[in-house]
C-alpha positions as CSV (number, residue, x, y, z in Angstrom):
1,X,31.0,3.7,-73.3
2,X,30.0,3.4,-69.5
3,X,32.8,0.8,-69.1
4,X,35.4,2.7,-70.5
5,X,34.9,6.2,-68.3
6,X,34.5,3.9,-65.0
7,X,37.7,2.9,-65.8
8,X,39.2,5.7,-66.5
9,X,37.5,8.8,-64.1
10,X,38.9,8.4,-60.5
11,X,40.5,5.1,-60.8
12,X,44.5,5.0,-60.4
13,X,46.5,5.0,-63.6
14,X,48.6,1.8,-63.6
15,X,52.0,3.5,-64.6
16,X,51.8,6.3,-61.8
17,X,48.8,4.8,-59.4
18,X,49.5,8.0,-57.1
19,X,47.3,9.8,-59.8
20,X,44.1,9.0,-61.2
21,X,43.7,8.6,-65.2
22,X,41.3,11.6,-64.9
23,X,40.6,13.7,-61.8
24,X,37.2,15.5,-62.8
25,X,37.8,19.2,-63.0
26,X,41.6,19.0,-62.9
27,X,44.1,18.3,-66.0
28,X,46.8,19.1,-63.6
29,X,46.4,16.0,-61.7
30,X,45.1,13.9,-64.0
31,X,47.5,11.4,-65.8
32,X,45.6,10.7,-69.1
33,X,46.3,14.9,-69.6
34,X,49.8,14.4,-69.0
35,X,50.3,11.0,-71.7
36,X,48.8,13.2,-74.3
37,X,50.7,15.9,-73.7
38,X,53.5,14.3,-73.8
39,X,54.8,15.7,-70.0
40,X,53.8,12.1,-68.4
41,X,57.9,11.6,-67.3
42,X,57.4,15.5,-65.6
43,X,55.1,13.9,-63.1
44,X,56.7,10.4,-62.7
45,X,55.2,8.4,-65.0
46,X,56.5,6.2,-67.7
47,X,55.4,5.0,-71.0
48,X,55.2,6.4,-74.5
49,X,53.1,9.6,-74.9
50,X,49.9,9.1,-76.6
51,X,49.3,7.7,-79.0
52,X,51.6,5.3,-79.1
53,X,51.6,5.6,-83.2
54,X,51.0,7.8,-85.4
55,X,51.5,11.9,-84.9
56,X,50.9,13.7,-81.7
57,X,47.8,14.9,-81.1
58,X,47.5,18.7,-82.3
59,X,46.7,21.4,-80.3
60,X,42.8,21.5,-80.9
61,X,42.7,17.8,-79.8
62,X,44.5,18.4,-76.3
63,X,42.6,21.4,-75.7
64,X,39.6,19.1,-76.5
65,X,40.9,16.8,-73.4
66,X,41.8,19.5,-71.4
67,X,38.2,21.0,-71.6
68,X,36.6,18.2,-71.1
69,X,38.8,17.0,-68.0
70,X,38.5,20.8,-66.6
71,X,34.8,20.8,-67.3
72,X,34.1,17.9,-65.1
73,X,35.1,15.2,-67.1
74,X,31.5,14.0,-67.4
75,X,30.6,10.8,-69.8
């Protein structure tokens, strides 16, 4: 929903608010990239990788993200 991108497409990520949740066009900086792929502590973060349960998100799912947040990240 509208709701859920504006908060989540260049607004701070609570656990490491020197990077945004997503940073259009840029998985490398952007810290919802880094919770799913599970390299969130890399960059100074904290937290469990998502999701929280369950399995880890396969490849085709984070390249899904990754696309999307390269792409533009648009809603």
């Amino acid at each position: 929903s509208g709701s859920t991108y504006g908060n989540a497409v260049g607004v701070a990520s609570g656990q490491l608010p020197s990077m945004d949740r997503v940073t259009p066009f840029d998985s490398p900086d952007s810290y919802l990239w880094h919770k799913a792929d599970g390299t969130h502590a890399v960059v100074g973060g904290s937290g469990n990788q998502m999701p929280p349960s369950g399995p880890p998100l396969t490849a085709e799912q984070l390249a899904l993200i990754q696309d999307w947040i390269d792409s533009g990240a648009n809603p």
